[in-house]
Backbone as a ProteinNet text record, in pm:
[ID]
protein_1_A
[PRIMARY]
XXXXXXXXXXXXXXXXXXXXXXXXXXXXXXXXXXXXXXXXXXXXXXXXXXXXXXXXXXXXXXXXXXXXXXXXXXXXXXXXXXXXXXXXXX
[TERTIARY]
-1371.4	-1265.2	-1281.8	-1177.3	-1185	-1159.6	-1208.4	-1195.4	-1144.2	-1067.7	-957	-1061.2	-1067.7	-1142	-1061.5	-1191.3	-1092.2	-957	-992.2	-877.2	-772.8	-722	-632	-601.4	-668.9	-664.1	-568.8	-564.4	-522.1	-417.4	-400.2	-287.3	-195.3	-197.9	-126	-47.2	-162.7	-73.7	-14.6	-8.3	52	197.7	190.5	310.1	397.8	302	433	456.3	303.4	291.2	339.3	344.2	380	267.9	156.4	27.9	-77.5	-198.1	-327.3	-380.1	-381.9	-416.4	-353.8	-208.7	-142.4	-142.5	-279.4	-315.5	-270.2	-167.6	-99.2	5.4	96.9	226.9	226.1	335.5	372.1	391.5	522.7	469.9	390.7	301.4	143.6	70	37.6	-25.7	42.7	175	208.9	184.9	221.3	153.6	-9.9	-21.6	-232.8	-226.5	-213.6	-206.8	-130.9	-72.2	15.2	-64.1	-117.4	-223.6	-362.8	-392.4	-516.5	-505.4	-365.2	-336.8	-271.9	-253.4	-263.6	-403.7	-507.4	-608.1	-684.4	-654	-722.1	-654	-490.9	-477.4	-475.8	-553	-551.2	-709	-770.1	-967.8	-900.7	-811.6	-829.1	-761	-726	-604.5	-764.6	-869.5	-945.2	-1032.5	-1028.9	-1209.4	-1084.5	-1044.2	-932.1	-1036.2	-1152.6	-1235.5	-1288.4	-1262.4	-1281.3	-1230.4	-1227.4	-1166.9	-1161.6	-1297.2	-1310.1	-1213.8	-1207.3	-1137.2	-987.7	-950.3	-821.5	-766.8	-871.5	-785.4	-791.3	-894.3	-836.4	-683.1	-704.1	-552.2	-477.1	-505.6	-343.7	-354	-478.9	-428.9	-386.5	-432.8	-386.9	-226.7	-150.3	-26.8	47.6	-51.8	51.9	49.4	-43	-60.4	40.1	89.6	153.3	337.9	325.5	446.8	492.9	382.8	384.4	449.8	396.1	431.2	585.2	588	736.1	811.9	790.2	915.4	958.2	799.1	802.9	902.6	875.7	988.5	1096.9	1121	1289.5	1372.7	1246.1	1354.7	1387	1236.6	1267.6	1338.7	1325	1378.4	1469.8	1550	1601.3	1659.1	1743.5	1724.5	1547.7	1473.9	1337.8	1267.4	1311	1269.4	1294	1432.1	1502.2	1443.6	1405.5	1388.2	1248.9	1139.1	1027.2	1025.5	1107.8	1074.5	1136.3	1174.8	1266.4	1172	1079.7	940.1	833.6	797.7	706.3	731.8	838.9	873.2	876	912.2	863.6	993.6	974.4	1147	1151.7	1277.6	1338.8	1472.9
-967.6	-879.6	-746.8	-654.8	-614.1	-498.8	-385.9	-205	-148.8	-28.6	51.9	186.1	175	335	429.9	560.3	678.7	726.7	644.2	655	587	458	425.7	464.7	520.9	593.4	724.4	770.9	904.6	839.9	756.2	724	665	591.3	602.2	673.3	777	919.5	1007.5	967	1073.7	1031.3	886.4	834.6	779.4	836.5	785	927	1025.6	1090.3	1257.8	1265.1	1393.5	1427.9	1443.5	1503.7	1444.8	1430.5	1313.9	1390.6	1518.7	1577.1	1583	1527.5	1503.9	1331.6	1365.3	1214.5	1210	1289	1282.7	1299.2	1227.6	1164.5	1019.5	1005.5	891.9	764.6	793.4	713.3	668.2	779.6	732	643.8	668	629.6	476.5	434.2	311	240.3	261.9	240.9	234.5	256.6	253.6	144.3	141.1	25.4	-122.9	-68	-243.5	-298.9	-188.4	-209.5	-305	-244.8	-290.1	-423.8	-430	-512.4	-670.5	-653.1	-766	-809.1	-694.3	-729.6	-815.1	-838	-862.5	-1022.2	-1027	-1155.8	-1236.4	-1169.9	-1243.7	-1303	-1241.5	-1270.2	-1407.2	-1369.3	-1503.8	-1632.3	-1658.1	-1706.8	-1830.4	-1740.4	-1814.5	-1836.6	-1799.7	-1815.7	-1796.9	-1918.7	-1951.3	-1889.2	-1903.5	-1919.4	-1790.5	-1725.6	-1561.4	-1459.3	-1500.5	-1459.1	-1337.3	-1261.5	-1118	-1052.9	-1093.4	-1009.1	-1029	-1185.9	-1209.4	-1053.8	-1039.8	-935.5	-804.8	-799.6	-619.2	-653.8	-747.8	-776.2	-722.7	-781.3	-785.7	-645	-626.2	-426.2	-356.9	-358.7	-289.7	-310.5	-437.6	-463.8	-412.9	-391	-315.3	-197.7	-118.3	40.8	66.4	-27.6	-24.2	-29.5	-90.7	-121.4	-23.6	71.3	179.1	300.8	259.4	404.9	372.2	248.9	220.8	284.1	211.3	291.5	399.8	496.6	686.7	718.5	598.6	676.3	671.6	511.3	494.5	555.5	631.8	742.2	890.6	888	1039.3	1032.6	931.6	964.6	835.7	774.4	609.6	632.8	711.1	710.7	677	756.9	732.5	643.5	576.2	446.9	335	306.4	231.4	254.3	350.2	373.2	311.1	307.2	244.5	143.9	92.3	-99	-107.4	-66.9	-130.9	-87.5	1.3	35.4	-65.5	-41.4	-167.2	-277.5	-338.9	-472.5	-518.8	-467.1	-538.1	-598.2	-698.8	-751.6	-662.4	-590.5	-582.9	-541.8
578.7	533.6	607	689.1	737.3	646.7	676.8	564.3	662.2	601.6	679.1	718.9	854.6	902.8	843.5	873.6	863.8	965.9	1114.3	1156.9	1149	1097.7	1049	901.7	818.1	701	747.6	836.2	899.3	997.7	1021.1	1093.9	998.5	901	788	718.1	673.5	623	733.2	836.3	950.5	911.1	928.9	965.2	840.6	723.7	592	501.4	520.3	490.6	532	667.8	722.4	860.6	718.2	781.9	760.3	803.9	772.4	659.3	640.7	524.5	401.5	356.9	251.3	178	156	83.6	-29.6	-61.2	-228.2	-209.7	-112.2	-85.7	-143.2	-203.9	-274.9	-163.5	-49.6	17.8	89.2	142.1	181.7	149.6	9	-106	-128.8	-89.9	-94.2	17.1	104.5	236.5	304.6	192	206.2	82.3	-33.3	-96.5	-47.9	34.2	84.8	234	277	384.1	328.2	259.7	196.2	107.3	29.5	-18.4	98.9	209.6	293.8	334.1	341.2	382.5	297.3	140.2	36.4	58.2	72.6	76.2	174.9	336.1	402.9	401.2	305.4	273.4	145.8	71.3	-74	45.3	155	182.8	257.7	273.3	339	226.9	81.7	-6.3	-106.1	-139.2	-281.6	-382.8	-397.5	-536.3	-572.8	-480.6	-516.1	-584.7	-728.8	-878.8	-840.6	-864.5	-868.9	-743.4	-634.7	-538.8	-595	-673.8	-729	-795.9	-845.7	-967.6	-955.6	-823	-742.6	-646.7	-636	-568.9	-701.4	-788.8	-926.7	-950.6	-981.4	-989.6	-882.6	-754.7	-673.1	-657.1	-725.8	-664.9	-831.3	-911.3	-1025.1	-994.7	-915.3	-924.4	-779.6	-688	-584.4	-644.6	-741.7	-834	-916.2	-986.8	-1049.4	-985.2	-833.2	-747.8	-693.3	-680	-621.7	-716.9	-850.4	-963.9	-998.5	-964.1	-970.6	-878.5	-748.4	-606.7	-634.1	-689.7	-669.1	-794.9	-865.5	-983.8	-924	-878	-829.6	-696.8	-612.9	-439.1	-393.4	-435.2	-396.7	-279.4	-175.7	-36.7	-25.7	-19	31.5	-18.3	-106.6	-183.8	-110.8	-57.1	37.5	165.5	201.3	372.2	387.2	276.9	252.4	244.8	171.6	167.2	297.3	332.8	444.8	569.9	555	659.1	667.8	560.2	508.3	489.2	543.8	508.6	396	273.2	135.1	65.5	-26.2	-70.5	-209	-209.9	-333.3	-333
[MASK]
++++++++++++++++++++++++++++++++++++++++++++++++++++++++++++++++++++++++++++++++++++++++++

């Protein structure tokens, strides 16, 4: 399983965020969870039996779900321009 350096940690928030130093952008913060969250299911996709990593997947994809809903109340242009960045269906 591969972990996200600090430089793709910082290339992340450049590019969802503004600046590599605004790690408390919402879409950042979704965009680092959906990063991490492929990485998790491309590790179960090879080790089915790996419960425990199962269920940092399920939280990480409710707390990724949590943040979507804050956006698309407070920002739905920028809610839309995100899934549609990130490739995600809704």
């Amino acid at each position: 399983m591969s972990y996200l350096t600090k430089e793709k940690v910082s290339s992340i928030f450049t590019e969802f965020g503004g600046t590599p130093k605004n790690t408390g952008s919402v879409e950042g913060q979704i965009a680092l969870l959906t990063e991490r969250i492929t990485n998790i299911s491309s590790h179960l996709q090879k080790n089915k039996k790996d419960f425990s990593t199962h269920l940092g997947l399920m939280k990480l994809v409710g707390q990724r779900k949590s943040l979507l809903t804050y956006l698309s109340k407070r920002d739905l242009q920028g809610y839309r321009a995100l899934i549609e960045k990130l490739g995600l269906r809704k």
